[in-house]
NUMARKOL-323701 format. One record per residue (C-alpha): residue number from 1; y negated, x, z negated. Coordinates in steps of 0.2 Angstrom, whole numbers, padded with zeros to 4 digits. Layout:
<nodes>
- num/Y/X/Z
- NUM/Y/X/Z
...
</nodes>
This chain:
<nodes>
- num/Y/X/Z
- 1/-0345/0285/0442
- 2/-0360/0296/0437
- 3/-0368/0301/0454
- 4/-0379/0318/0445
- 5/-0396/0321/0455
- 6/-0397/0306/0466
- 7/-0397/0296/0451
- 8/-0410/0306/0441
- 9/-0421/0306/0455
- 10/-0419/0287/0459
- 11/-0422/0286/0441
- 12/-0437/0295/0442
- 13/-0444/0287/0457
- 14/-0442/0270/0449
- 15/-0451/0275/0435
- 16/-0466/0281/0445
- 17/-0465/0264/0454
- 18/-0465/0255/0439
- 19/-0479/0268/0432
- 20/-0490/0261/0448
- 21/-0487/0243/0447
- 22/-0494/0247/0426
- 23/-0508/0254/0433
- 24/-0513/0243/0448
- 25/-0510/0227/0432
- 26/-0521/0234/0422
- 27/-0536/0235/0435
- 28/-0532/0215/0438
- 29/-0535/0213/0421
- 30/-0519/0205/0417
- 31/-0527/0187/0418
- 32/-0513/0178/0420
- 33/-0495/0173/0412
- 34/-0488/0179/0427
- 35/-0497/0194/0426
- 36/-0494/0198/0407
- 37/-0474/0195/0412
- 38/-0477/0206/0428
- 39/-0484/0219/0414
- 40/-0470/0217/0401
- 41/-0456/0221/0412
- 42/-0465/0236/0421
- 43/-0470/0242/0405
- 44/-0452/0239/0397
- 45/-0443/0245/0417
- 46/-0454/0261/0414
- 47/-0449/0267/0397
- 48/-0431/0262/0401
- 49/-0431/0273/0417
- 50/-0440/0288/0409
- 51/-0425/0287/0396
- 52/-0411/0284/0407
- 53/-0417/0299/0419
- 54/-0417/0308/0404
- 55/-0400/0304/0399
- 56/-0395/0307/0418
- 57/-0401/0325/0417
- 58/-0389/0328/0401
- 59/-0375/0322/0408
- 60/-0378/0331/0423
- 61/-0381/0348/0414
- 62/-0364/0344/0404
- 63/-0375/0344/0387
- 64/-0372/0329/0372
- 65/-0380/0314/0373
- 66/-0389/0310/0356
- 67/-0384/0296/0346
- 68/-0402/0288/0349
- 69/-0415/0287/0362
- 70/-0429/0294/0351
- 71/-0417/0311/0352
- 72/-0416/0312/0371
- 73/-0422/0326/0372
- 74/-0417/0337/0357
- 75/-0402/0346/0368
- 76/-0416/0353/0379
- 77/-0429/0358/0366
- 78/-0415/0365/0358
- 79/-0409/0378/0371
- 80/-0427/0380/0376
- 81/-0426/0371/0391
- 82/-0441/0359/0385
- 83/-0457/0360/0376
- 84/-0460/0351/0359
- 85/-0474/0342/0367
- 86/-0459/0334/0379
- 87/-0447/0329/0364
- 88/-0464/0320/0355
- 89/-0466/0310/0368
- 90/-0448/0305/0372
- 91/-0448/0299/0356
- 92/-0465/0290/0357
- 93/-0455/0283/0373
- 94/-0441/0277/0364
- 95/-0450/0269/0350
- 96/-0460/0258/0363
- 97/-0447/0255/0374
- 98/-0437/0248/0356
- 99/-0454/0237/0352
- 100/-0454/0231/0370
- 101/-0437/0227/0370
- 102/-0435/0217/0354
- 103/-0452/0210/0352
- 104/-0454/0205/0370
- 105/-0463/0189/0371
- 106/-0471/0192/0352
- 107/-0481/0206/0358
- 108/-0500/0197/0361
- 109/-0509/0201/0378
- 110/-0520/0211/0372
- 111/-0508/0224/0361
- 112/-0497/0224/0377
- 113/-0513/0231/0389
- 114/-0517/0242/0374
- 115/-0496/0249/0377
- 116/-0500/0250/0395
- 117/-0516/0261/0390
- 118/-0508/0272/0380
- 119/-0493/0273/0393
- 120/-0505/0276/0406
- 121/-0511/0291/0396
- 122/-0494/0299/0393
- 123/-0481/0294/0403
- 124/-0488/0303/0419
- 125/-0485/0317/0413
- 126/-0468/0315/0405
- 127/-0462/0309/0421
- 128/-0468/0326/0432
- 129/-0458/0334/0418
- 130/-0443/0324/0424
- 131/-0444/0326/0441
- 132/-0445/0344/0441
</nodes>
């Protein structure tokens, strides 16, 4: 049963969570296992959120899902209803969310804080968009 904006704004607000705990991991300097697992499934609980609010907002607006994550947001930048900037980063999001997902426990600690860097950078953003 799809349940329209409480979902996409549970979705959103889980991201955001997931978006802090990134954050607060990376100022800890990740110096642990259990902190580098901490960071891999906030990291990997982030991208999947932004992506799944994303596919909420579709469903909810009645327009067709993409047959791949990397083209979430092609049905808004289509009708206008996104900027380009918006559907780059989607797919950026996608495209670490597939590394994240498949290559989980091959990723070394370093490259993973390097992810979270980048995420840190981007993601914010991309996530305002969402909620909005």
């Amino acid at each position: 049963m799809h349940q329209g904006p409480v979902e996409l704004r549970s979705l959103v607000s889980q991201a955001w969570e997931s978006l802090k705990s990134v954050e607060e991991l990376l100022k800890s300097g990740v110096a642990s296992g259990f902190h580098e697992a901490a960071l891999r499934w906030y990291l990997y609980s982030l991208h999947q959120n932004i992506l799944d609010a994303l596919a909420s907002l579709l469903a909810e607006a009645g327009l067709r899902k993409p047959a791949s994550y990397s083209e979430l947001a092609a049905p808004l930048l289509e009708r206008g209803y996104a900027p380009g900037w918006f559907a780059e980063e989607v797919a950026k999001v996608a495209r670490t969310r597939n590394l994240l997902a498949h290559a989980y426990r091959r990723i070394p600690r370093e490259e993973l804080a390097d992810v979270a860097r980048k995420t840190l950078a981007a993601a914010p953003r991309l996530v305002e968009e969402l909620a909005r």
